[in-house]
N, C-alpha and C positions, 0 to 999 in steps of 0.2 A: 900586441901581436905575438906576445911569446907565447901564452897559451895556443893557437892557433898552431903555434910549430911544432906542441909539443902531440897533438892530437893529430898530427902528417905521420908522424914520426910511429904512434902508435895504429895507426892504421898502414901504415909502409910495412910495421913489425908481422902484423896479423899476415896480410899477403902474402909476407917473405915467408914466414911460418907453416901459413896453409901451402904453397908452393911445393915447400921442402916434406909435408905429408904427403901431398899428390904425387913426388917421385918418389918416396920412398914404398907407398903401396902399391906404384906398379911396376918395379922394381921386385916386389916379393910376387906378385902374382906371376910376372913373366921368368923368374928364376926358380920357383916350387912347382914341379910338375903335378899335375892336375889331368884325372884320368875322367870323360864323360861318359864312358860306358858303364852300366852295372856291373856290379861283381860279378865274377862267374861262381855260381851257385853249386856245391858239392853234391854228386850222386851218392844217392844213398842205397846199399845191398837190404832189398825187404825181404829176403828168399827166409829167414831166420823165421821176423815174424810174420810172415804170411804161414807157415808151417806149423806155428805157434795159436795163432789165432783161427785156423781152419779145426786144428785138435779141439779147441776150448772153448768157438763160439756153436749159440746152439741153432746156427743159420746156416746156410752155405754163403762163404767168406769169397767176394770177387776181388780178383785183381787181374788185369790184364796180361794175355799169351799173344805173341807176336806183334808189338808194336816193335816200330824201327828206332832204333840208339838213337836218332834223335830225338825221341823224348826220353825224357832225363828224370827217373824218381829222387822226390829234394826230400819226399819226410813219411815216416810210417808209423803207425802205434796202434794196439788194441788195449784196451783198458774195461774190461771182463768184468769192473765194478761201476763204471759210467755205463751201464745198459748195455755192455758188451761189444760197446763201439769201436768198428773198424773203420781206419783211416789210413787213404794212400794218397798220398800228393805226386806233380809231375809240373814240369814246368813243360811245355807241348814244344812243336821246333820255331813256332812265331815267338817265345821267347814269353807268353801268357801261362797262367797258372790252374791246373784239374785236377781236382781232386774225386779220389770215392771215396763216400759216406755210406757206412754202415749202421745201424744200431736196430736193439729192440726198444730204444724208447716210443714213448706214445710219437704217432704216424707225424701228425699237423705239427707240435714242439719240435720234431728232428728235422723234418724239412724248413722247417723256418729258422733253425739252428743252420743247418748246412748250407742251405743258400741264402742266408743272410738276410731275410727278411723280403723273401719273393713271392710272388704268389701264382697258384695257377693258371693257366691259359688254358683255351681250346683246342691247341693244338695237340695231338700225337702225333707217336711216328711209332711205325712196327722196325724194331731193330735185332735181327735172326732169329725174328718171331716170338719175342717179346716188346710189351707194348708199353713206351715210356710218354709221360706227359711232361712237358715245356713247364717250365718257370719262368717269370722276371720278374723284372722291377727291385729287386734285392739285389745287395751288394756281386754278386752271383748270379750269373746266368744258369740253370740245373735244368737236367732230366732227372722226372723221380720214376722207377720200376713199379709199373702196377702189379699187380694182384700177386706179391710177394708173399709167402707164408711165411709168418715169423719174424720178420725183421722188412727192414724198410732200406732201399738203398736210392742213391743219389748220386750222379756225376756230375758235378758244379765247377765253375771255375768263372775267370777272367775271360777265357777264352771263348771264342763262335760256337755258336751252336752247332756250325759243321765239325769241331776240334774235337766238343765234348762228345758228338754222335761220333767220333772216330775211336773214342773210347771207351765207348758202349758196345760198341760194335765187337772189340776187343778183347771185353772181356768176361772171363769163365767164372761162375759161382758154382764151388766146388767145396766138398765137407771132409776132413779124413776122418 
């Protein structure tokens, strides 16, 4: 029988053991505060290069006039040697992500670039009389601008297609 006791004794130990890990990790989880909301994301000032990239691309450069502070620009760049592509991000006020896409690369590669592997639909919509066509099924919901000269633009994101048509709506292609 000693055997027997001594195999109580290590299964008594294991218990006692695992016990003492189960207060001790929720001991740490209820003493380390722990935030569930996402970060709050930094605004970013485009006024720079959007002034930048209106002189240098050989398109007219959009970004939006009069949306309201709560959308929040998170990220901007033109890169003049990637096809002259401009890019404006915005996180919208639901807290979803839009962007505009610019570029002269070829039409079908930049849209399947921009919205992430969407493709078109049937759908238009005339928005202040230019005529934009629907994407899905890519990672990105987008409108792409038809009959664009010279460059090709796209407003894509996470967000509704009522989000992104509110910033189409928005926005000015303008050249200095």
């Amino acid at each position: 029988m000693a055997g027997s006791n001594g195999k109580q004794k290590s299964v008594r130990s294991m218990i006692l053991s695992l016990g003492v890990i189960v207060i001790a990790a929720a001991s740490i989880y209820l003493f380390i505060p722990h935030d569930d909301h996402a970060p709050d994301i930094q605004r970013v000032d485009y006024r720079v290069e959007l002034l930048t990239a209106r002189r240098a691309a050989p398109y007219a450069v959009a970004a939006p006039e009069g949306l309201p502070e709560t959308w929040k620009p998170t990220s901007v760049r033109y890169r003049a040697d990637q096809d002259n592509r401009w890019h404006l991000g915005f996180q919208d006020p639901e807290g979803q992500y839009v962007a505009i896409e610019q570029s002269t690369q070829k039409r079908k590669d930049f849209i399947d670039d921009a919205s992430q592997g969407g493709h078109a639909t049937k759908v238009t919509q005339e928005i202040d009389g230019r005529t934009w066509t629907r994407y899905t099924g890519g990672r990105y919901d987008a409108l792409v601008l038809e009959d664009a000269k010279g460059s090709t633009t796209v407003v894509a994101g996470t967000a509704s297609f009522g989000q992104l048509t509110k910033m189409a709506q928005a926005l000015e292609l303008k050249k200095s």
